[in-house]
C-alpha positions, 0 to 999 in steps of 0.5 A: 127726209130729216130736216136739221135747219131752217134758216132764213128759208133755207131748208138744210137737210139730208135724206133717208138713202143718202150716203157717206160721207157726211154731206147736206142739202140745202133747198131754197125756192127750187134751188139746191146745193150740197155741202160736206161736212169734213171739211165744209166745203160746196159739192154742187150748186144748182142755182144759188147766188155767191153770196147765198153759197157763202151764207150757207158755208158760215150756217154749216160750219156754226152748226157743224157739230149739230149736224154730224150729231143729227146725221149719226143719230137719224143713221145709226137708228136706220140700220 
């Protein structure tokens, strides 16, 4: 399960099975959501606030690039 961010204390991973597309999890005091890369948009939330979703979206798309590197590399080694 890489974790690729720790902001605020919001953990923003993704894990060893997932899938394409390029997408992120992101976990906070049991709750998560998950987020596309291209484009960043909400997938599913599961107990955040507006305002933390809206968080999130702004770390994503400043990490964007970081992310899809993260997630290239952790994947094009598992195969």
């Amino acid at each position: 399960m890489p974790t690729v961010l720790v902001v605020a204390g919001y953990i923003f991973k993704f894990y060893s099975n997932d899938h394409e597309p390029i997408h992120i999890h992101v976990l906070k005091d049991g709750h998560k959501a998950k987020y596309s890369l291209f484009p960043v948009k909400l997938i599913e939330n599961l107990g955040f606030k507006p305002t933390e979703i809206k968080l999130h979206l702004s770390i994503i798309k400043d990490n964007q690039d970081a992310i899809a590197e993260s997630w290239n590399l952790y994947f094009n080694k598992s195969k």
